[in-house]
C-alpha angles and dihedrals in degrees: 000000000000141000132248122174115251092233085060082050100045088055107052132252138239100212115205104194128196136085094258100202101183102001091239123169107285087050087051085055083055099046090039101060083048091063093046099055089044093059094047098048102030100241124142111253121233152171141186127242105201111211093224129027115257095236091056085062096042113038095356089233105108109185105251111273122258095189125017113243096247087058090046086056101052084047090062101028075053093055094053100268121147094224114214112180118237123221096211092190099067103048100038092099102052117105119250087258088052094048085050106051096027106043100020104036100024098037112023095037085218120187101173123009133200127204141157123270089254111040128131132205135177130039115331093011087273094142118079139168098275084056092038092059094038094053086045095052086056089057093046089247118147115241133189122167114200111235119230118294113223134202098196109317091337121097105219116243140168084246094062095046093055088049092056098051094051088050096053093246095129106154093058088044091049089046086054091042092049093225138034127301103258146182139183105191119156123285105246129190117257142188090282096231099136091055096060096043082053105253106094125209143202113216113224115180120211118231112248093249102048130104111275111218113229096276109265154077121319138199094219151153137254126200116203120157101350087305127125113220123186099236146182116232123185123192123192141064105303095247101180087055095043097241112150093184107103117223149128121276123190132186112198112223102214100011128106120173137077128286102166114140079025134120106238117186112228117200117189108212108171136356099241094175143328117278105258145172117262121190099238136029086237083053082058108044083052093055094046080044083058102049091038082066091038086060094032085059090046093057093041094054088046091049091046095042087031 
């Protein structure tokens, strides 16, 4: 099912459970409270990254993703996580106690364990945090869940977050997120328009299971080498070049060189307008000028209130 080293065993683990699509806030609250305990107790922290999604087993219908799972991985492994990779299939069966004593205790070696208010384990989802906390306390295992994180009067979820960026809200997605909505995709060769019109621009495509941001234009980021650059991203289908195939396109304010083959990371800010037709490709340089000096002006008003 994985692997963990003895000596990580041996030792002892602070589990952080959950599925952690996104790593929002209240999964950093998760995760966080992991880390604490870790630290207090010794133990070695750790979390699990499944290789399906629950839903697409039980209904076939997985929620769309808000990080890949490679990028997942590096986040965790980031904030200091061993990662062990989880076989969902052939644990979905097993009864909450099972789960329990055969993945958390055998194999895990857990000797506290964090998870959301409202997460479920075993088959059928019957086992939740109240039981979670009560079986541990039989095993002497330390057990903490994490109650809801609100924004307001919303609790923050992967689900809402996936609603707002559909929905273009970005900056409240990106509030409940607490960071900004990114993406590394693979940097793919266009039809090198924006070069000729004199904004180049570097093609990203979306997987088909990932999130799809509300279609137009972005203030945006872009990370290369370790650099920060103020950016224009549009998502959409290109309409004014008659390209049906949806992607992001980003032009770098500041940056010249080639990336293509590379991993850019992507980072929407703020929804400036919908993606739209316009009747001329000068028509169109003028519009991605304009939104150059919309970003430009955003950057500048963070620089000058920090």
């Amino acid at each position: 099912m994985f692997y963990l080293e003895d000596k990580i065993r041996e030792q002892g683990t602070a589990v952080g459970l959950g599925y952690f699509d996104g790593i929002h806030r209240g999964h950093r609250a998760v995760l966080g409270k992991a880390l604490e305990i870790a630290r207090r107790r010794n133990l070695v922290p750790v979390t699990m990254l499944f290789d399906i999604h629950p839903r697409k087993l039980v209904n076939g219908n997985p929620p769309p993703m808000l990080t890949t799972e490679e990028r997942k991985r590096r986040l965790l492994e980031e904030m200091g996580f061993t990662v062990v990779d989880f076989d969902f299939r052939a644990a979905m069966n097993y009864s909450p106690n099972e789960f329990i004593d055969r993945i958390l205790v055998e194999k895990l070696g857990a000797k506290a364990v964090t998870c959301g208010y409202d997460y479920h384990y075993g088959k059928g989802g019957a086992g939740n945090a109240d039981t979670l906390k009560e079986e541990l306390s039989k095993r002497d295992i330390e057990a903490c869940s994490i109650d809801p994180i609100l924004i307001g009067q919303e609790i923050i979820s992967s689900t809402k977050i996936r609603q707002l960026i559909s929905q273009g809200e970005i900056e409240k997605a990106n509030a409940m997120l607490g960071g900004a909505f990114s993406y590394d995709f693979p940097v793919e060769k266009g039809d090198g328009l924006g070069r000729i019109i004199g904004f180049p621009t570097i093609n990203q495509f979306f997987p088909p299971e990932f999130v799809i941001p509300k279609y137009g234009v972005y203030a945006s980021e872009a990370k290369i080498g370790g650099r920060i650059y103020p950016s224009v991203t549009n998502i959409g289908i290109r309409p004014t070049v008659a390209k049906e195939s949806m992607r992001s396109e980003t032009c770098i304010i500041g940056f010249s060189g080639d990336l293509y083959g590379k991993r850019v990371e992507v980072s929407l800010v703020r929804y400036l307008r919908p993606e739209q037709k316009f009747e001329s490709i000068d028509a169109l340089r003028q519009a991605i000028a304009g939104d150059a000096e919309k970003v430009k002006a955003i950057y500048y008003e963070v620089d000058r209130n920090g």
